[in-house]
C-alpha positions as CSV (number, residue, x, y, z in Angstrom):
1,X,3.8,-106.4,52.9
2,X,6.3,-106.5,50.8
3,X,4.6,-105.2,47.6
4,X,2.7,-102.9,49.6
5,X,6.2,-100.9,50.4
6,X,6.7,-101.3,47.2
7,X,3.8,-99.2,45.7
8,X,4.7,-95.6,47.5
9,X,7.5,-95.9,46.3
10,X,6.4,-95.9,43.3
11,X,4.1,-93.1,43.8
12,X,7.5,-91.0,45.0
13,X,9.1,-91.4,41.3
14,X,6.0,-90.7,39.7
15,X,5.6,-87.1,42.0
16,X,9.9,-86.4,41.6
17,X,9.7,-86.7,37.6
18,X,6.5,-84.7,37.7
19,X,8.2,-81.9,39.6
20,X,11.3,-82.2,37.6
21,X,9.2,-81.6,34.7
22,X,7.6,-78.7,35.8
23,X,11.0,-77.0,37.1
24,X,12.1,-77.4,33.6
25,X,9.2,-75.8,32.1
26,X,9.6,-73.1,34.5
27,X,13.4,-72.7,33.4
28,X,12.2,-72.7,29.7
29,X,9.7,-69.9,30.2
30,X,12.3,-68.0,32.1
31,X,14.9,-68.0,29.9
32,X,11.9,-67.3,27.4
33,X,11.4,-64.4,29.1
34,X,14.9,-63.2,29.8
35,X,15.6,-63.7,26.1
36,X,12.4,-61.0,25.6
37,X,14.0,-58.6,27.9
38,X,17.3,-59.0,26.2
39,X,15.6,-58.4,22.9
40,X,13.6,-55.2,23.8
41,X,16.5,-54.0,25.8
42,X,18.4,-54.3,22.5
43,X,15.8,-52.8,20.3
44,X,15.6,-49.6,23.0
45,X,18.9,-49.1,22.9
46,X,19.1,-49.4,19.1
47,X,16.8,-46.6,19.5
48,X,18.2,-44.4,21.7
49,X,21.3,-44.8,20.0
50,X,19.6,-43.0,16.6
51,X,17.7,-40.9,18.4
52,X,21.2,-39.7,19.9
53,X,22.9,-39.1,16.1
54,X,19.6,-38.2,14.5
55,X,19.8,-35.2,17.4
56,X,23.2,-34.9,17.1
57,X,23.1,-33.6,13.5
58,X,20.5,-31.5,14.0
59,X,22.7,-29.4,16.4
60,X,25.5,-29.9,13.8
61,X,23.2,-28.0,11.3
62,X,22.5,-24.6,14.2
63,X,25.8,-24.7,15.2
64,X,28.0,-21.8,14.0
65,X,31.4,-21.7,11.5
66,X,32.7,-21.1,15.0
67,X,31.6,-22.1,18.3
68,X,30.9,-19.1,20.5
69,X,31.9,-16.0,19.7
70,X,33.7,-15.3,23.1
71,X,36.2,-18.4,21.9
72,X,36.8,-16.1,18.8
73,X,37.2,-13.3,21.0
74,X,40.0,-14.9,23.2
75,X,41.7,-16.1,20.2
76,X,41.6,-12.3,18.7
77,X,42.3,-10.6,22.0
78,X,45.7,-12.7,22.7
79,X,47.1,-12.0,19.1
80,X,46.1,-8.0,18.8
81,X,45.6,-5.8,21.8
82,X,42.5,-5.1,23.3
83,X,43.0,-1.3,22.5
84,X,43.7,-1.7,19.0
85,X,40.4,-3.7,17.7
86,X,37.7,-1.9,16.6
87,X,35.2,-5.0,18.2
88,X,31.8,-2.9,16.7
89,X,33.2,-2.5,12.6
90,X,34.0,-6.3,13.5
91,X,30.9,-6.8,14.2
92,X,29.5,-4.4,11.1
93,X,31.0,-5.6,8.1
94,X,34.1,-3.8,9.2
95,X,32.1,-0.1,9.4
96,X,33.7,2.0,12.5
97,X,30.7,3.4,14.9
98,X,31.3,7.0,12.7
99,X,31.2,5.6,9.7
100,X,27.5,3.9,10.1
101,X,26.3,7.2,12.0
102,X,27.8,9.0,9.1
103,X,25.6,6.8,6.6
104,X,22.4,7.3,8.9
105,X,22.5,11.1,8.5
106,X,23.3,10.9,5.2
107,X,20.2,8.4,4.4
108,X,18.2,11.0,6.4
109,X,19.1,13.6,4.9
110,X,18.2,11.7,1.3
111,X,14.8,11.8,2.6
112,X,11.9,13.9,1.8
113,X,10.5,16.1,5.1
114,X,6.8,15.2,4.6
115,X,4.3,15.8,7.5
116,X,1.0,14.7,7.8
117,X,-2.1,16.1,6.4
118,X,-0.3,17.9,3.1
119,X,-0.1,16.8,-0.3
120,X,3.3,15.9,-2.1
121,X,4.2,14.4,-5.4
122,X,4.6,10.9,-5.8
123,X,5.9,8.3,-8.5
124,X,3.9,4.9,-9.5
125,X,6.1,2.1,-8.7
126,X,3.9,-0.7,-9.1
127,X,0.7,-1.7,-10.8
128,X,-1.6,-4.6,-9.6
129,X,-5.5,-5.0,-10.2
130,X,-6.1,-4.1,-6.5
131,X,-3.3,-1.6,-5.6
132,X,-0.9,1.4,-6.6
133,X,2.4,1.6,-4.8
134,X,3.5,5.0,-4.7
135,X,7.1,6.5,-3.8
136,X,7.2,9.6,-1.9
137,X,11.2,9.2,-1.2
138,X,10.1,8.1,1.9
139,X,11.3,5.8,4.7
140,X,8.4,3.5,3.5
141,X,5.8,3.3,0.1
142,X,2.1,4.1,0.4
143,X,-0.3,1.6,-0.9
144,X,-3.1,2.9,-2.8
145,X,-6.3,1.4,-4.1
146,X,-7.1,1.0,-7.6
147,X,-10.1,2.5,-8.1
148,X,-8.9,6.5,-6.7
149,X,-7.7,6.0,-10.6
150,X,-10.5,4.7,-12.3
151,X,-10.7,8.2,-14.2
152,X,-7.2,7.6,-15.6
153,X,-7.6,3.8,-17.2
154,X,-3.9,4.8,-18.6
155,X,-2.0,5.1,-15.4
156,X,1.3,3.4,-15.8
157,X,4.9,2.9,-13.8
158,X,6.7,6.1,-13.6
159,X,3.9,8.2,-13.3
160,X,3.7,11.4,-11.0
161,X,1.0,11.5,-8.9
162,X,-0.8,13.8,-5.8
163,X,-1.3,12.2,-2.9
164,X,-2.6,13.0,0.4
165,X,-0.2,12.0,3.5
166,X,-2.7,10.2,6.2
167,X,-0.9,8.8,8.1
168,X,3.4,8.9,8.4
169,X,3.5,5.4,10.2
170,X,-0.2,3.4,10.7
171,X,-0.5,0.0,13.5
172,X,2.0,-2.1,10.9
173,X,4.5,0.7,10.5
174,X,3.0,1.3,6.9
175,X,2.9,5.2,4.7
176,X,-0.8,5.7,4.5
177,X,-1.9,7.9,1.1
178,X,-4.5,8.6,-0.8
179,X,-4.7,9.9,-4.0
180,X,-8.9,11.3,-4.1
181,X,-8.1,13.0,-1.1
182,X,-5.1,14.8,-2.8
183,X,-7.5,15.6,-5.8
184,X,-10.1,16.9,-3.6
185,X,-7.8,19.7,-1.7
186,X,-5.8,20.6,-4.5
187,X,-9.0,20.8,-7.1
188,X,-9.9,23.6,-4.0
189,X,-6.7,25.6,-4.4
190,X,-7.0,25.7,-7.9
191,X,-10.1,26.6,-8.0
192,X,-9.7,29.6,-5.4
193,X,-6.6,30.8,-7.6
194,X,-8.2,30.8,-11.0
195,X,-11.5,33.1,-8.7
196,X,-8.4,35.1,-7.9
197,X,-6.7,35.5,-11.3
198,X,-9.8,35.2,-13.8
199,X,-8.2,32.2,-15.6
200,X,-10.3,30.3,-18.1
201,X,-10.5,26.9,-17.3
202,X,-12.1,23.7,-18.9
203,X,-14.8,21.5,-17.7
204,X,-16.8,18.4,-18.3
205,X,-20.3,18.6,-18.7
206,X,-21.4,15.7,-16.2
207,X,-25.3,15.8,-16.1
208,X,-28.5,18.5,-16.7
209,X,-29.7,19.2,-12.9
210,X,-32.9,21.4,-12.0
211,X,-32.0,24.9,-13.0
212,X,-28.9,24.3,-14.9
213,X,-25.6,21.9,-15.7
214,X,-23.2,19.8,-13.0
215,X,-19.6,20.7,-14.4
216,X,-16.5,18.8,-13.5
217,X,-13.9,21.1,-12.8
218,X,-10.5,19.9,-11.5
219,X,-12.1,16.3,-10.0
220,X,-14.8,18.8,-7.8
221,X,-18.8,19.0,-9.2
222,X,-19.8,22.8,-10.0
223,X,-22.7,24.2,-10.3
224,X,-23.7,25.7,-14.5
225,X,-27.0,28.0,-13.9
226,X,-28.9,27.8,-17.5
227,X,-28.5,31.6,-17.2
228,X,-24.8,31.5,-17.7
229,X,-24.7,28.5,-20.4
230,X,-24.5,31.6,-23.2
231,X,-25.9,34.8,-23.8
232,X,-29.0,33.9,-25.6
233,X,-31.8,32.1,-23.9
234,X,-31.3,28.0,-23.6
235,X,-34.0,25.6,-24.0
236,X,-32.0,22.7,-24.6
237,X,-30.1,21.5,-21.7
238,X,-29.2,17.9,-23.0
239,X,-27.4,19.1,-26.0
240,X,-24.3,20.0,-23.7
241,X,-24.3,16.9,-21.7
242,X,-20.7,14.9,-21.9
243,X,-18.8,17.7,-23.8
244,X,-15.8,19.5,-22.6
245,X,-16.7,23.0,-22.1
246,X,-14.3,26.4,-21.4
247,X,-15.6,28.3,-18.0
248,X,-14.5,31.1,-15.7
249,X,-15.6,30.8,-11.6
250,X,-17.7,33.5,-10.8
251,X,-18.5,32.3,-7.2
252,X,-17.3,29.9,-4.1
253,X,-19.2,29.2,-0.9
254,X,-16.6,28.3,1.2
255,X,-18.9,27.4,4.2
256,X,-21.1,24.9,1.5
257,X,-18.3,24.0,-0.5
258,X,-20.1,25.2,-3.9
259,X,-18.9,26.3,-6.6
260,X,-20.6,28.1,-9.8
261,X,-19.2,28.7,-12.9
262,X,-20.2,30.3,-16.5
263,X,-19.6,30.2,-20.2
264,X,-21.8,33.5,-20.7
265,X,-18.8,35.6,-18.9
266,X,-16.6,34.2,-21.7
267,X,-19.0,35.2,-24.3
268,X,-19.8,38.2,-23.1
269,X,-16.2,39.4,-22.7
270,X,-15.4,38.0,-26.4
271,X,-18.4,40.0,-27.6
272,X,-16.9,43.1,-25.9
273,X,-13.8,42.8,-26.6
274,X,-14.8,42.9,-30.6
275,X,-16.6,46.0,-29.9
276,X,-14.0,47.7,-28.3
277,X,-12.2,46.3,-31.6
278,X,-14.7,47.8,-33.2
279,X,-15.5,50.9,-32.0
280,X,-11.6,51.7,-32.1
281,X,-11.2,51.4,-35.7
282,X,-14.6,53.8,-36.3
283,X,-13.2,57.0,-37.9
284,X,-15.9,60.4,-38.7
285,X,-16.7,59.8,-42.1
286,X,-16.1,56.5,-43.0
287,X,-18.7,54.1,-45.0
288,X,-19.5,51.2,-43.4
289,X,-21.4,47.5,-44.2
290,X,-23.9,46.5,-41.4
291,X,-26.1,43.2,-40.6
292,X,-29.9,44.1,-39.7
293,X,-30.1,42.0,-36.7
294,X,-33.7,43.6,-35.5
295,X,-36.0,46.0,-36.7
296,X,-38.7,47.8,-34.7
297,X,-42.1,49.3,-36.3
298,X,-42.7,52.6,-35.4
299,X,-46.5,54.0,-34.8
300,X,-47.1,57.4,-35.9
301,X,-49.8,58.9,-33.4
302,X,-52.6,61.6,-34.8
């Protein structure tokens, strides 16, 4: 009996060191895990903390020489009298209200009065393989392309050119020109004042056409008839082709936009004006040289 008491309690020691064993492993892995908490709660706040200074300089680097301007306006106001400052030429690089409307209207003024749809002169400013910046003493430049100049290869800076005025202001607030137009309407004025006065101009042969010559004259294509090339019959249209020629306009279609010229009219007034030369020095009496040019064959009739 005795031994048989003896044996639970043995089984009772054996169960208490087991759970005492399993308490302490459950003490280990708690204070495992309270050490982990402890170590991320460190490492977050390590974190935060930079995050904090990292932030902090940033705002260091917007903030102002001063902190708000209504601090610097407290400070000012109880030294000088409200009255007495001039706040806006504080505020304006020490320019009074009159003086910067004074500069306005004298920058204005400086300006050229250009209104859409004319031509005005204009200076190159800048060369690029795409573009021509042109000046027209304007609020802004006009940007022109490249190839409105591909007759003159030798444009350079500094330059005075025509230009047509588009546009004042396009989408993007920009001066839109353009140089052909400018050619085209002022090649028409020139060409209706030299009608007017007779003038002699000078063209460029471009190319033979059916019936006659296309002339450049003043960037605008006009119209040679064969019949006004000279005074003599022409066979040989070709042999005028790319030379530079002297003409007078004899007609304009307005409605068409033709123009004709000739080099006959200049011949034939040379050749009159030699006879009137001519005829003017012819006294009664006097002996003179002469050129048979034709003869004729007269019949006699029985």
């Amino acid at each position: 009996m005795a031994e048989e008491k003896k044996k639970p309690s043995s089984d009772e020691g054996a169960k208490k060191k087991a759970a005492s064993k399993v308490t302490a492993k459950n003490a280990d892995v708690k204070a495992d895990a309270k050490s982990t908490t402890k170590i991320k709660s460190a490492i977050r706040k390590v974190v935060d903390e930079e995050s904090d200074l990292i932030a902090a300089d940033l705002r260091k680097d917007d903030e102002p020489m001063f902190e708000e301007t209504a601090d610097i306006r407290k400070v000012i106001s109880a030294v000088i009298p409200k009255q007495e400052f001039d706040w806006h030429a504080y505020e304006n690089d020490g320019k009074t209200e009159a003086e910067l409307a004074k500069l306005d209207k004298m920058y204005d003024n400086s300006l050229n009065s250009i209104a859409e749809k004319e031509v005005v002169d204009g200076t190159v400013i800048a060369l690029t393989q795409k573009e021509v910046v042109v000046n027209v003493n304007y609020k802004s430049e006009g940007v022109i392309a490249i190839n409105e100049f591909r007759y003159n290869p030798d444009l350079k800076v500094g330059d005075t050119v025509e230009v047509y005025v588009e546009s004042l202001e396009d989408k993007s607030g920009q001066l839109v020109l353009s140089h052909k137009t400018a050619r085209t309407h002022r090649a028409w004025q020139r060409v209706n004042d030299v009608l007017r006065s007779g003038e002699v101009i000078t063209g460029f042969v471009k190319c033979r056409t059916k019936g006659g010559l296309i002339v450049d004259v003043f960037g605008i294509e006009a119209f040679l008839p064969g019949s006004q090339i000279d005074v003599k019959p022409i066979r040989d249209y070709d042999q005028y082709v790319g030379k530079n020629m002297e003409f007078k306009v004899v007609k304009i279609n307005p409605e068409f936009r033709n123009v004709v010229v000739s080099h006959k009219a200049l011949i034939e007034a040379e050749l009159e004006e030699q006879k009137k030369q001519i005829i003017g020095g012819l006294e009664k009496g006097q002996v003179l040289e002469g050129t048979v040019k034709k003869h004729y064959f007269l019949r006699s009739i029985h």
